[in-house]
MARTORMI-999312 format. One record per residue: x, y, z negated of N, C-alpha, C, O in turn; residue in three letters. Coordinates in nm, 4 decimals. Atoms other than C-alpha are relative to their C-alpha. Layout:
BEGIN
<rec <X, Y, Z>, <X, Y, Z>, <X, Y, Z>, <X, Y, Z>, "ala">
...
# end
This chain:
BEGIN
<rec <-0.0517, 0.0367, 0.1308>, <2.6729, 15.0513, 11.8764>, <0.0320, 0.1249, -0.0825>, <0.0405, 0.1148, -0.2049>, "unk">
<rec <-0.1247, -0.1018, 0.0829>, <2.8500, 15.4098, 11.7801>, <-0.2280, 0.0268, -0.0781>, <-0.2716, 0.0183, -0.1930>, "unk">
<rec <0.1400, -0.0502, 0.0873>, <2.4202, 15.5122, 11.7276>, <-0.0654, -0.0463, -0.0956>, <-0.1637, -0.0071, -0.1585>, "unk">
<rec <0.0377, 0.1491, 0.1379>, <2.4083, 15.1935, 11.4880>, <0.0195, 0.0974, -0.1277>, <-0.0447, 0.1597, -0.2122>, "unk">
<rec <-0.1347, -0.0305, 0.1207>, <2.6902, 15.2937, 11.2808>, <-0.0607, 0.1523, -0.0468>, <-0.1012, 0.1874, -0.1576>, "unk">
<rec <0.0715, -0.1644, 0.0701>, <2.5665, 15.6806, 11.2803>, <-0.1134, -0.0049, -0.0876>, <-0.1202, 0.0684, -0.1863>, "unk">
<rec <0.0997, -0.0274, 0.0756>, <2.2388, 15.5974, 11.1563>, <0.0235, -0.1085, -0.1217>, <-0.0592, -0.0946, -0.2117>, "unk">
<rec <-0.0446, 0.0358, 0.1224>, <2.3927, 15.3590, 10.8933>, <0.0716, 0.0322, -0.1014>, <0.0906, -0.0299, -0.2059>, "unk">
<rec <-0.0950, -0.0748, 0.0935>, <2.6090, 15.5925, 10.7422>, <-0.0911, 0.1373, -0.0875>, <-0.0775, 0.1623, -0.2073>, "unk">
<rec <0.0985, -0.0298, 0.0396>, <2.3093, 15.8496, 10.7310>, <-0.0572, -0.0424, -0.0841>, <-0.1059, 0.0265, -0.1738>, "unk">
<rec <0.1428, 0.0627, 0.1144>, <2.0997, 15.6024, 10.5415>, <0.1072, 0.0236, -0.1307>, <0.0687, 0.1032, -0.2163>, "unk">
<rec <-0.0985, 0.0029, 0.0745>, <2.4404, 15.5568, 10.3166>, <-0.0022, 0.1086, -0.0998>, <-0.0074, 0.0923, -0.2217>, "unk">
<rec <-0.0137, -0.1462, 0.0454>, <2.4581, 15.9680, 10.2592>, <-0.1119, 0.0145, -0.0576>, <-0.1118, 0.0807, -0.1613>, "unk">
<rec <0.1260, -0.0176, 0.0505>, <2.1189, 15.9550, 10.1900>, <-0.0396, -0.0829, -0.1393>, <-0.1096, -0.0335, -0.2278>, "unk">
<rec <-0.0243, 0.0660, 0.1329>, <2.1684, 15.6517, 9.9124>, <0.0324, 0.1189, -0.0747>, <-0.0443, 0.1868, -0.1430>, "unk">
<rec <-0.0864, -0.0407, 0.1172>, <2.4262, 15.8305, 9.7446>, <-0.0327, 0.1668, -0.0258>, <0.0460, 0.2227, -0.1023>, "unk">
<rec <0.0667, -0.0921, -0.0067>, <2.2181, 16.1715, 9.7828>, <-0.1240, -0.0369, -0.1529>, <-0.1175, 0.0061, -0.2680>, "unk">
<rec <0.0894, 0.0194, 0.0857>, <1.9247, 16.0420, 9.5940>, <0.0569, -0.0699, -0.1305>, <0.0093, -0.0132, -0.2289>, "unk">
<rec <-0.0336, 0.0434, 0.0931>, <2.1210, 15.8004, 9.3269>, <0.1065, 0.1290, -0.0595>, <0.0995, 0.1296, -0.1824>, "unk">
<rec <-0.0500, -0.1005, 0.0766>, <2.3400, 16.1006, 9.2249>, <-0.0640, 0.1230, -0.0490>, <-0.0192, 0.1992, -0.1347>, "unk">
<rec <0.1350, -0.0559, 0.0893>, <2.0040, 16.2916, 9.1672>, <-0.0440, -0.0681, -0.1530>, <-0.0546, -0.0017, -0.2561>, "unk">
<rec <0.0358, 0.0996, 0.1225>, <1.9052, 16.0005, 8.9009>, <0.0859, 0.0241, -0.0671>, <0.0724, 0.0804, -0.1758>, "unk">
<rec <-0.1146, -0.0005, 0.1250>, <2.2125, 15.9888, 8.7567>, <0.0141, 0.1263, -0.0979>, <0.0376, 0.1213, -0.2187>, "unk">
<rec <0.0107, -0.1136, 0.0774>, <2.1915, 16.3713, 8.6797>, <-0.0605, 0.0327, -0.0708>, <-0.0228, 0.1020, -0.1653>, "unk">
<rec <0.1216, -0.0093, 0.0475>, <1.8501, 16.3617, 8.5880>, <-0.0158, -0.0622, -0.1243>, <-0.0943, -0.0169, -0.2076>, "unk">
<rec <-0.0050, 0.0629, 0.0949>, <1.9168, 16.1225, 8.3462>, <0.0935, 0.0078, -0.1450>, <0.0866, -0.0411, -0.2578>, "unk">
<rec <-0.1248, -0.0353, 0.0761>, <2.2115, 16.2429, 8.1878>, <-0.0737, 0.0673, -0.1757>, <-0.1758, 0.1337, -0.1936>, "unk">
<rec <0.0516, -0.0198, 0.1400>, <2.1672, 16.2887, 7.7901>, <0.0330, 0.1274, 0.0100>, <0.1238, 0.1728, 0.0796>, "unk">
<rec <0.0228, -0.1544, 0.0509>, <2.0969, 16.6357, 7.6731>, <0.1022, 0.0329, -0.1367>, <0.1181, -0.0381, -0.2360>, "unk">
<rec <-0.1404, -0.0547, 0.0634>, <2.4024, 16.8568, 7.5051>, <-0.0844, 0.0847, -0.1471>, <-0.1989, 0.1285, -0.1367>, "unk">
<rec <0.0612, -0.0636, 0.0774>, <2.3272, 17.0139, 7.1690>, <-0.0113, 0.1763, 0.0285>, <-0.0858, 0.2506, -0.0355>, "unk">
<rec <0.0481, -0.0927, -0.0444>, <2.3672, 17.3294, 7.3611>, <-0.1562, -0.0058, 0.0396>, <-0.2453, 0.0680, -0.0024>, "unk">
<rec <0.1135, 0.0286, -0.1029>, <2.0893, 17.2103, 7.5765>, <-0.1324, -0.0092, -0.1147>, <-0.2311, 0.0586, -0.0860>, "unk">
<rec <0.0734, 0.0861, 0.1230>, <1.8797, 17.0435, 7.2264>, <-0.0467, 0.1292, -0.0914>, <-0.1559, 0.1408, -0.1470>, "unk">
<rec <0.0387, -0.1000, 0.0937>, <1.9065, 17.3695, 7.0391>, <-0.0935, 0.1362, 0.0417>, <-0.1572, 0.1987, -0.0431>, "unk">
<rec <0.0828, -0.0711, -0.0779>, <1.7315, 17.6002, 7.2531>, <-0.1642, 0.0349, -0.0267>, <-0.2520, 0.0022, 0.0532>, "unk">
<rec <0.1942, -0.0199, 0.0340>, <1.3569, 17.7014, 7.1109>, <0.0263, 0.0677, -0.1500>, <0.1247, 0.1008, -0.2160>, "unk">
<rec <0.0283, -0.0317, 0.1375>, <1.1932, 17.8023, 6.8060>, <-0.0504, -0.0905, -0.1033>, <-0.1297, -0.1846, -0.1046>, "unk">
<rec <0.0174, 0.1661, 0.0994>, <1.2108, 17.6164, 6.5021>, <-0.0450, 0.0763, -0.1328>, <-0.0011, 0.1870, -0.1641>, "unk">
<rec <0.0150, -0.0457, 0.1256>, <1.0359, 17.6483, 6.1521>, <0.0861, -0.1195, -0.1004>, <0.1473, -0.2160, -0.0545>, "unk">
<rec <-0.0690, 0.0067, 0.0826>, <1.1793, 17.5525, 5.8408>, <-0.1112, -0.1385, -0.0620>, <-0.2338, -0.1333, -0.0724>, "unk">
<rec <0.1140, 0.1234, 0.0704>, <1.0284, 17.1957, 5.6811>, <-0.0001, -0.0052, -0.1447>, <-0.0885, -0.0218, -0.2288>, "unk">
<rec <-0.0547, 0.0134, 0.1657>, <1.2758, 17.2064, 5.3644>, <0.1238, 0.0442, 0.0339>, <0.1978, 0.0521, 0.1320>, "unk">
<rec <-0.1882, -0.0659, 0.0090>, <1.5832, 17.3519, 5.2329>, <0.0274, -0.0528, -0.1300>, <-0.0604, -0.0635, -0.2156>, "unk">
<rec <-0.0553, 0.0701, 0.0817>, <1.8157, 17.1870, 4.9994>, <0.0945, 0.0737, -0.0916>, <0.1423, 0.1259, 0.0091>, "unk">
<rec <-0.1126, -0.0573, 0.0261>, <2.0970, 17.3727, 4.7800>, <0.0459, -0.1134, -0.0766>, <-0.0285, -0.2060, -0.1089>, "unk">
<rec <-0.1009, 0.0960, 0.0630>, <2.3795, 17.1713, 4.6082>, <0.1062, 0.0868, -0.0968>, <0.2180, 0.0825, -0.0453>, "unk">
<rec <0.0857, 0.0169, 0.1091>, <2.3996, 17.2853, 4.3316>, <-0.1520, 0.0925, -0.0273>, <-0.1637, 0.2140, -0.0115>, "unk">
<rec <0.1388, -0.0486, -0.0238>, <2.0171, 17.3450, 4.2901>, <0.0077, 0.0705, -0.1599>, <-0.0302, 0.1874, -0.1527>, "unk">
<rec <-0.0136, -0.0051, 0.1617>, <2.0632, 17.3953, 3.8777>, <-0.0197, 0.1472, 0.0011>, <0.0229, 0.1722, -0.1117>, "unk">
<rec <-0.0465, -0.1351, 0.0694>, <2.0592, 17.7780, 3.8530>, <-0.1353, 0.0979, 0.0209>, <-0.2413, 0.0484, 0.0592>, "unk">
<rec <0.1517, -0.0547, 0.0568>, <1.7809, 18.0231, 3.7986>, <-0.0471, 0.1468, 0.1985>, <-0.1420, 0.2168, 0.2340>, "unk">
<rec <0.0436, -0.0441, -0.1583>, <1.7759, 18.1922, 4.1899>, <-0.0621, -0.0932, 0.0896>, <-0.1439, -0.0560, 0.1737>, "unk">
<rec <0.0092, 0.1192, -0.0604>, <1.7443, 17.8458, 4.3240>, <-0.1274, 0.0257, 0.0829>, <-0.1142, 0.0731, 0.1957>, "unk">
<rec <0.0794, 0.0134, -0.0258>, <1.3854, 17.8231, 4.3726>, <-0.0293, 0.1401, 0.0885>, <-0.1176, 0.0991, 0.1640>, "unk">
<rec <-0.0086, -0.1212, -0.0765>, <1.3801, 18.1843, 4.5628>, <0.1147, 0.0162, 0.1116>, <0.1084, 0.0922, 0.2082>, "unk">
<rec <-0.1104, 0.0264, -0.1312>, <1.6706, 18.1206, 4.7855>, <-0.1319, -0.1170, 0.0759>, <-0.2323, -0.0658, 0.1254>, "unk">
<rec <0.1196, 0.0698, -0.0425>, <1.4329, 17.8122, 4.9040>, <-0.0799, 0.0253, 0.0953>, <-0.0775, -0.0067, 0.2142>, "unk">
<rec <0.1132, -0.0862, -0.0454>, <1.1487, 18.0003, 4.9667>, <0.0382, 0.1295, 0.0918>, <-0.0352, 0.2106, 0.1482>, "unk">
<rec <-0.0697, -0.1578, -0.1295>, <1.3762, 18.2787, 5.1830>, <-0.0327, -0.0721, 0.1116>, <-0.1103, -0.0404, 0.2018>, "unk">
<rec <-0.0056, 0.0292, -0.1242>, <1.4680, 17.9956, 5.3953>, <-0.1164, -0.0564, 0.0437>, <-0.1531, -0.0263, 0.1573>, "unk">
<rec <0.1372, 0.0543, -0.0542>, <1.1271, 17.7862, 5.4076>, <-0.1156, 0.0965, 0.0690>, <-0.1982, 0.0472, 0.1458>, "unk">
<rec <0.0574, -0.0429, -0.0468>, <0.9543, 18.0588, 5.4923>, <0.0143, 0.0928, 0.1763>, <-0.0591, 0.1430, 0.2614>, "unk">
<rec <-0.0681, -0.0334, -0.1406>, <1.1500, 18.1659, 5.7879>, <-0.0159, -0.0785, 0.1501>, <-0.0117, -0.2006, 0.1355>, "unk">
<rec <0.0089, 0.0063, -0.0839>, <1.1090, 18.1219, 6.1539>, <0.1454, -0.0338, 0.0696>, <0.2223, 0.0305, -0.0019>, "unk">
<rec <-0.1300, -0.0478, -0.0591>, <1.4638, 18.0709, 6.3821>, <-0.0090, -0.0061, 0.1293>, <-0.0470, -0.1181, 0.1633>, "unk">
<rec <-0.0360, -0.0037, -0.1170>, <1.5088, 18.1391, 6.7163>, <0.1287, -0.0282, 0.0753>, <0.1988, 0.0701, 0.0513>, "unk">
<rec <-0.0635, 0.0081, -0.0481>, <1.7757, 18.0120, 6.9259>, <-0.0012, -0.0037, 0.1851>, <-0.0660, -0.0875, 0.2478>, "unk">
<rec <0.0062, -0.0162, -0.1617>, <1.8317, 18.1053, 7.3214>, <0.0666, -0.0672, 0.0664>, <0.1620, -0.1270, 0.0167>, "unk">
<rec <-0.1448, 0.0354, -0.1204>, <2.0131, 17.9932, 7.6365>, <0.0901, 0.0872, -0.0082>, <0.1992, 0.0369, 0.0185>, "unk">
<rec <-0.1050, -0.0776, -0.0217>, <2.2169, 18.3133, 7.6147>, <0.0677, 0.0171, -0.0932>, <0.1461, 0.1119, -0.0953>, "unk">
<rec <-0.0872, 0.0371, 0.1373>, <2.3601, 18.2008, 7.2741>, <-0.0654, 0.1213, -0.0873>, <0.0141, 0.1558, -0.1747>, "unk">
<rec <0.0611, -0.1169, 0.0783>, <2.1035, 18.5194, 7.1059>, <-0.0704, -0.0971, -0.1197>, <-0.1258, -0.2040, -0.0939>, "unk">
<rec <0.0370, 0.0793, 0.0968>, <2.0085, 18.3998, 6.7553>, <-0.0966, 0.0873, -0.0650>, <-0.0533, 0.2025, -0.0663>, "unk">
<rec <0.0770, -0.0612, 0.1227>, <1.7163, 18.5370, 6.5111>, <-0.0635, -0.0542, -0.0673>, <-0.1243, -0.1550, -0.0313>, "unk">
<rec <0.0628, 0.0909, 0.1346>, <1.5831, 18.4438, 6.1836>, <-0.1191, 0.1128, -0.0454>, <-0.0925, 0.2281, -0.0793>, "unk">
<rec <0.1013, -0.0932, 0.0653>, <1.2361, 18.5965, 6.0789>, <-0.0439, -0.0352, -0.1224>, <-0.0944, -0.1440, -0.1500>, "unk">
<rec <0.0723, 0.0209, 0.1527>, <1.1347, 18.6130, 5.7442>, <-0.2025, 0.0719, 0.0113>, <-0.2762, 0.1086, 0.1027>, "unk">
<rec <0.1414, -0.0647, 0.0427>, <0.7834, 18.7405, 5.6167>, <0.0321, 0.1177, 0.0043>, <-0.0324, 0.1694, 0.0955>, "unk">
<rec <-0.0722, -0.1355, 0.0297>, <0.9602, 19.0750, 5.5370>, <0.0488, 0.0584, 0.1253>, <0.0245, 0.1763, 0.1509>, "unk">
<rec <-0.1577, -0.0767, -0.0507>, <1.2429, 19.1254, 5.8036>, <0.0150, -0.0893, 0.0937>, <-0.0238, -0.2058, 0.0845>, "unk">
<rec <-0.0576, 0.0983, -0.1007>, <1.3866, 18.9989, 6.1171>, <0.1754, 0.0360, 0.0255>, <0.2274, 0.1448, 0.0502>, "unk">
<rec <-0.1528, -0.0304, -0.0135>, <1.7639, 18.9605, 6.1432>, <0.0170, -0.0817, 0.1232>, <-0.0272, -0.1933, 0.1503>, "unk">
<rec <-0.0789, 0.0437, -0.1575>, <1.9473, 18.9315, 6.5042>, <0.1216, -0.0386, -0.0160>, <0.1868, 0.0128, -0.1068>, "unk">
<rec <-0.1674, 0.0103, -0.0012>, <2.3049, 18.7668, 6.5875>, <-0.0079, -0.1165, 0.1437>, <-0.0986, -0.1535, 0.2182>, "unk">
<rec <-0.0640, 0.1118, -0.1410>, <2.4433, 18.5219, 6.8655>, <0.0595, -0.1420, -0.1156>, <0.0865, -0.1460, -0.2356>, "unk">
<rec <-0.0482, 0.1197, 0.0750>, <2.5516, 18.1644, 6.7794>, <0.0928, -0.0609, 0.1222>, <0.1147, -0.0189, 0.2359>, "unk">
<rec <-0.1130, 0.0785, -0.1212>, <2.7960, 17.9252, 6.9618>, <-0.0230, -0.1331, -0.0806>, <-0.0707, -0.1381, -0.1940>, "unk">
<rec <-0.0118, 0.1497, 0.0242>, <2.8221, 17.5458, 6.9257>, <0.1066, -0.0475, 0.0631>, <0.1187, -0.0410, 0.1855>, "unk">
<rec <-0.0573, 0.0677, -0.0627>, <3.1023, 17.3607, 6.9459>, <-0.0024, -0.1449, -0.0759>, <0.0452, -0.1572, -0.1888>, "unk">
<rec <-0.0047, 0.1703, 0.0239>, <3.0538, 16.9523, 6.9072>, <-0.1320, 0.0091, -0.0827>, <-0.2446, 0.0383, -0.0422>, "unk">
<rec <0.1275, 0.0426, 0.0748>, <2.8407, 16.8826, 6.6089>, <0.0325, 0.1573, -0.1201>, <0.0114, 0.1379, -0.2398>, "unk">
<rec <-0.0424, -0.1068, 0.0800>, <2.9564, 17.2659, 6.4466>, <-0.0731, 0.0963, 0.0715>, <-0.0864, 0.1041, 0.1937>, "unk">
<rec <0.1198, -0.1588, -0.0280>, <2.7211, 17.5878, 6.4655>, <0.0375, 0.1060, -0.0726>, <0.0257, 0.1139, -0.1949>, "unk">
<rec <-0.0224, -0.1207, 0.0503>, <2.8299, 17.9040, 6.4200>, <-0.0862, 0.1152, -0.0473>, <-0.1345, 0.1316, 0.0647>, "unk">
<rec <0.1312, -0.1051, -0.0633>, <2.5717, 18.1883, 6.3865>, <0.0467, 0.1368, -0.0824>, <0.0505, 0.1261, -0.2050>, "unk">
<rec <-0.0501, -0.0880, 0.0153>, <2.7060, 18.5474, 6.3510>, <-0.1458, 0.1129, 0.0044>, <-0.2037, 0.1495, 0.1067>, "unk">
<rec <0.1160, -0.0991, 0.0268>, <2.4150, 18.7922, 6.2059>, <0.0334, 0.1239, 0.0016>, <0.1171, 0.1510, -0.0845>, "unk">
<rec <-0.0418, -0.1589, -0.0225>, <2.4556, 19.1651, 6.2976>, <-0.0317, 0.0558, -0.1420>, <-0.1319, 0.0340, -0.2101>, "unk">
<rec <-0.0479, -0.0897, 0.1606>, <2.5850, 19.3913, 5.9650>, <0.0637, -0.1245, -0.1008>, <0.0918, -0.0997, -0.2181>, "unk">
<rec <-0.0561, 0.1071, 0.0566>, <2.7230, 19.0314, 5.8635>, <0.1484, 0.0027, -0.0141>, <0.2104, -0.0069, 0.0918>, "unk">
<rec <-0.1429, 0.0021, -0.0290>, <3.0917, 19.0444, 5.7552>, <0.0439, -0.1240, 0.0796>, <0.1185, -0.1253, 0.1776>, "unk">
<rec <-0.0760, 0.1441, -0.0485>, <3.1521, 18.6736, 5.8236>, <-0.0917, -0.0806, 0.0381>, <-0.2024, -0.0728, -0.0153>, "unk">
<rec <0.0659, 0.0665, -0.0448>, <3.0253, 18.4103, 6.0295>, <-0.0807, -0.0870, -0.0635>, <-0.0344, -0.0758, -0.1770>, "unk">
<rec <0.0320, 0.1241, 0.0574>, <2.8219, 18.1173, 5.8990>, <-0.0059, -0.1284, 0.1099>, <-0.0668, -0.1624, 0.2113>, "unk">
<rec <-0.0294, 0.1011, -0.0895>, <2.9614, 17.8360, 5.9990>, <-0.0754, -0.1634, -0.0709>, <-0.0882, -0.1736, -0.1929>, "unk">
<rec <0.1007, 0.0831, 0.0298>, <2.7598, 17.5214, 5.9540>, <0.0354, -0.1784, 0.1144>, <0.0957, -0.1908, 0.2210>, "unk">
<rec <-0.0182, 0.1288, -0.0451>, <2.7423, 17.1077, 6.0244>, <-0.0897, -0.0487, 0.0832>, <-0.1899, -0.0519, 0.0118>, "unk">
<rec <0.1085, 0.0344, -0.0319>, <2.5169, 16.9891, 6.2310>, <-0.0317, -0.1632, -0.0434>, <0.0537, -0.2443, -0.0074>, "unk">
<rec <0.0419, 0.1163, 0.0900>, <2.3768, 16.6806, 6.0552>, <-0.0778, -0.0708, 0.1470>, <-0.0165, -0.1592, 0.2069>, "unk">
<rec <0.1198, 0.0776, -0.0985>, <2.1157, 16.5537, 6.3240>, <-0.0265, 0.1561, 0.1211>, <0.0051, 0.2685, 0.0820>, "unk">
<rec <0.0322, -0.0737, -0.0744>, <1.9967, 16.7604, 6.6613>, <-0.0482, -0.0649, 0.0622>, <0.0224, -0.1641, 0.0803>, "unk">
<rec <0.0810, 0.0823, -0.0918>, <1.7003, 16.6047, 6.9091>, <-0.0807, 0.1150, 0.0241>, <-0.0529, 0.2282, -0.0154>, "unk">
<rec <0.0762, -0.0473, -0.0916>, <1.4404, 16.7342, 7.0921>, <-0.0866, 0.0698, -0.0782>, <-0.1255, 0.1804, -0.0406>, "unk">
<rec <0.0848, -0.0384, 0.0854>, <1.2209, 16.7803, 6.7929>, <0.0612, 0.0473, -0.1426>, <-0.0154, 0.1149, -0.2112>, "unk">
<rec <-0.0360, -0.0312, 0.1481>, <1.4249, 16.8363, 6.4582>, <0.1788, 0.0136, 0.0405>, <0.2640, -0.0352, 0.1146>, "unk">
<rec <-0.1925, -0.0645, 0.0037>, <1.7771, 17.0215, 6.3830>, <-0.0184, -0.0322, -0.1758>, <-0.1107, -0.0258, -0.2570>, "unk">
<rec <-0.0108, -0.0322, 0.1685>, <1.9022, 16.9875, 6.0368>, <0.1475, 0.0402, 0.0139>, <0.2287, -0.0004, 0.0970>, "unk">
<rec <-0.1637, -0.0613, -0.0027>, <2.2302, 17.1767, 5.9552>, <0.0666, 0.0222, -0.1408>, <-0.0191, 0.0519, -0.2241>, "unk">
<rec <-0.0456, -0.0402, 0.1367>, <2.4459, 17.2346, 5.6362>, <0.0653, 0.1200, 0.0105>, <0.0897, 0.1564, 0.1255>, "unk">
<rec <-0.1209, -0.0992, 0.0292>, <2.6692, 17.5298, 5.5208>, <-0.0101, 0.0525, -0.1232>, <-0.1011, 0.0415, -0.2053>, "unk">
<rec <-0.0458, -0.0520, 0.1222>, <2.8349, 17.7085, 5.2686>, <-0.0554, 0.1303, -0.0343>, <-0.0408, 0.2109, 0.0576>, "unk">
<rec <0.0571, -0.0848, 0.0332>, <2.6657, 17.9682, 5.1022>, <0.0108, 0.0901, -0.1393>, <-0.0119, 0.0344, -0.2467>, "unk">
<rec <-0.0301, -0.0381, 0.1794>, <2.7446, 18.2477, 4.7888>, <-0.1376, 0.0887, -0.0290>, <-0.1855, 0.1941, 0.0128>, "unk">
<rec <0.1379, -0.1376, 0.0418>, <2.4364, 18.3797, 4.6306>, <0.0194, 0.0047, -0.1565>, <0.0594, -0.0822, -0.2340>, "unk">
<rec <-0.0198, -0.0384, 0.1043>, <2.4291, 18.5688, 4.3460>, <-0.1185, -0.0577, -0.1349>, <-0.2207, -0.1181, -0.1022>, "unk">
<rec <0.1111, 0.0875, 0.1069>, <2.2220, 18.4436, 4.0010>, <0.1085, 0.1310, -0.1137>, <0.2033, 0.2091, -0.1211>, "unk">
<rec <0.0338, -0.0278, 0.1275>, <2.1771, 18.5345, 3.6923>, <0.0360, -0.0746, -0.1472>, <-0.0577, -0.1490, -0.1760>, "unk">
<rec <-0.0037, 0.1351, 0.0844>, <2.3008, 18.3222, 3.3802>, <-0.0947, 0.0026, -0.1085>, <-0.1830, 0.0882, -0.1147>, "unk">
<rec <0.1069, -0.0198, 0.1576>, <2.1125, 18.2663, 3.0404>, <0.0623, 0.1154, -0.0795>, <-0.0074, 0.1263, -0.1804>, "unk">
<rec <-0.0306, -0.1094, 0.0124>, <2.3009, 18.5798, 2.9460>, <-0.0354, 0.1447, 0.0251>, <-0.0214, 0.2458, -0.0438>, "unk">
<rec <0.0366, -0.1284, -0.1195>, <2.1736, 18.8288, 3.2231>, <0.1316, 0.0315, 0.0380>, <0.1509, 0.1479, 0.0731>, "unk">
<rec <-0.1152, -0.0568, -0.0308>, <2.5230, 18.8325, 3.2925>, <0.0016, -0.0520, 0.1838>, <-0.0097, -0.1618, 0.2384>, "unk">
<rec <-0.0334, 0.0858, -0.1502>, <2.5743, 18.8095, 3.6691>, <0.1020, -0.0518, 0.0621>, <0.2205, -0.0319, 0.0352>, "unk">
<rec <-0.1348, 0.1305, -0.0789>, <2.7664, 18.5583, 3.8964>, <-0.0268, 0.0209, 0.1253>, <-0.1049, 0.1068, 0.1661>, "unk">
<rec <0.0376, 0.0414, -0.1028>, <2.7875, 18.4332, 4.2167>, <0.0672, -0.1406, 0.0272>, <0.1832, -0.1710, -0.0006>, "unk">
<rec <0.0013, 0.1386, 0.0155>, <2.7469, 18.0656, 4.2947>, <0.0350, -0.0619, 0.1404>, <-0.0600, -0.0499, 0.2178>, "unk">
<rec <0.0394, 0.0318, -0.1187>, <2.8741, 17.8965, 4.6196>, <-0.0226, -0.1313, -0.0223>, <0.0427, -0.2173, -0.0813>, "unk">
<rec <0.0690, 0.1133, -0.0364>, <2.6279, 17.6504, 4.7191>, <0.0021, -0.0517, 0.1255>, <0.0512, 0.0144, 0.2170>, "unk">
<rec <0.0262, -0.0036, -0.1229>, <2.5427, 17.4582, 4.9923>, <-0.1502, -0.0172, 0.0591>, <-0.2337, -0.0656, -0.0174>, "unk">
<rec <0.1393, 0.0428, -0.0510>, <2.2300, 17.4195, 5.1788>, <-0.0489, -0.0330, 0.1228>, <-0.0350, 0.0258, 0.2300>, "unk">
<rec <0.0534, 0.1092, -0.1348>, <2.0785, 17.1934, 5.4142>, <-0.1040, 0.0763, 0.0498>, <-0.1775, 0.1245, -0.0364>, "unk">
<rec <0.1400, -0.0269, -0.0345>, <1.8075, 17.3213, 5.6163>, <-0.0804, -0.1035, 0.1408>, <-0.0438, -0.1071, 0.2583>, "unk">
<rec <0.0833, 0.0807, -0.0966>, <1.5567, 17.0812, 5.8053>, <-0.0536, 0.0507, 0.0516>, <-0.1298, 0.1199, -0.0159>, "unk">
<rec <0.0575, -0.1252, -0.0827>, <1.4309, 17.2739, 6.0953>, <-0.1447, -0.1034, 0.0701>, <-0.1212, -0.2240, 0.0627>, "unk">
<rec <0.0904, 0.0512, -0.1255>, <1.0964, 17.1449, 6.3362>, <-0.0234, 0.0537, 0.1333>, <-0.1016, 0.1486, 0.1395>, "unk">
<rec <0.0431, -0.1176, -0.0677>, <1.0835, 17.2730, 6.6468>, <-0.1688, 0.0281, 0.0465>, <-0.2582, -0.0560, 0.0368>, "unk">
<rec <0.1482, -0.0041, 0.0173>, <0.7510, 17.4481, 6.7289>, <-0.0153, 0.0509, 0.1661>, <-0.1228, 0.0515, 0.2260>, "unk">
<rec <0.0123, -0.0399, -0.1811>, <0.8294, 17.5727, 7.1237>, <0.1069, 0.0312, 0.0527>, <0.1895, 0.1050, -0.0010>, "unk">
<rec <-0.1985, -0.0305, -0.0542>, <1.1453, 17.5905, 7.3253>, <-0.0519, 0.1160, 0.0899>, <-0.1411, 0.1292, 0.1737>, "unk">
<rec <-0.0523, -0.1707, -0.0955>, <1.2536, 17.9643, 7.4486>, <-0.0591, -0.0253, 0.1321>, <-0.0481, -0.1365, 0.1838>, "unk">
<rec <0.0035, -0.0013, -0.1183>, <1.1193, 18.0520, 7.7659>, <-0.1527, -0.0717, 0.0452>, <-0.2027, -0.0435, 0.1541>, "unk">
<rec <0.1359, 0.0590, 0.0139>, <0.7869, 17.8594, 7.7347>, <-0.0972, 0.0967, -0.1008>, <-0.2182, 0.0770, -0.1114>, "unk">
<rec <0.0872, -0.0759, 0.1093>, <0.6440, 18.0936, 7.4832>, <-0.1482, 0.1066, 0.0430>, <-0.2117, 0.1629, -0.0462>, "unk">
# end
């Protein structure tokens, strides 16, 4: 009987071996986990769009590349220029800290999946008025990302 019981407790260990594999396996993916690859730019939004930089802010970000890592390393390539920084996520909030950057940009995360990020934040760019007198305008801007290959696969 005791060699019953042994090999029924075995099979048991062995259940709860393999169903706590599934369960892990299955477990939904963290926007740590979601943000990870390289993403291009689909569209960018500003709020207020009205002002005479508008259409060239736009075109900075649409034309840009972003990289995000597992080791929280961040970069944004333009046509021109590549700028480096680290990012952090906490909940549905994205930080991303660009080297020679005084201050962080801190940002919403709107949506995050497997295939598309979109994020908001606050932004001051400078313009021009019907004067030539200069300003600076804070806007905000959405950017709809696609991803095109997650880190580490490249």
């Amino acid at each position: 009987m005791s060699l019953i019981m042994k090999n029924i407790y075995n099979f048991l260990i062995l259940v709860s071996i393999v169903a706590a594999i599934f369960a892990l396996a299955s477990c939904k993916k963290t926007n740590e986990d979601l943000i990870v690859g390289t993403w291009r730019c689909t569209s960018a939004t500003l709020n207020p769009d009205d002002f005479t930089e508008a259409e060239r802010v736009v075109a900075l970000y649409t034309s840009a590349k972003y990289l995000f890592t597992a080791e929280k390393y961040f970069a944004v390539a333009h046509p021109t220029e590549t700028s480096y920084g680290y990012y952090t996520i906490d909940g549905d909030k994205l930080g991303i800290v660009i080297r020679g950057s005084e201050e962080a940009i801190m940002a919403q995360i709107n949506h995050l999946d497997s295939k598309n990020l979109t994020f908001t934040f606050s932004q001051e760019v400078y313009d021009e008025d019907e004067n030539g007198e200069g300003r600076n305008i804070k806007t905000a801007v959405t950017l709809n990302l696609e991803k095109v290959k997650d880190a580490g696969k490249q």
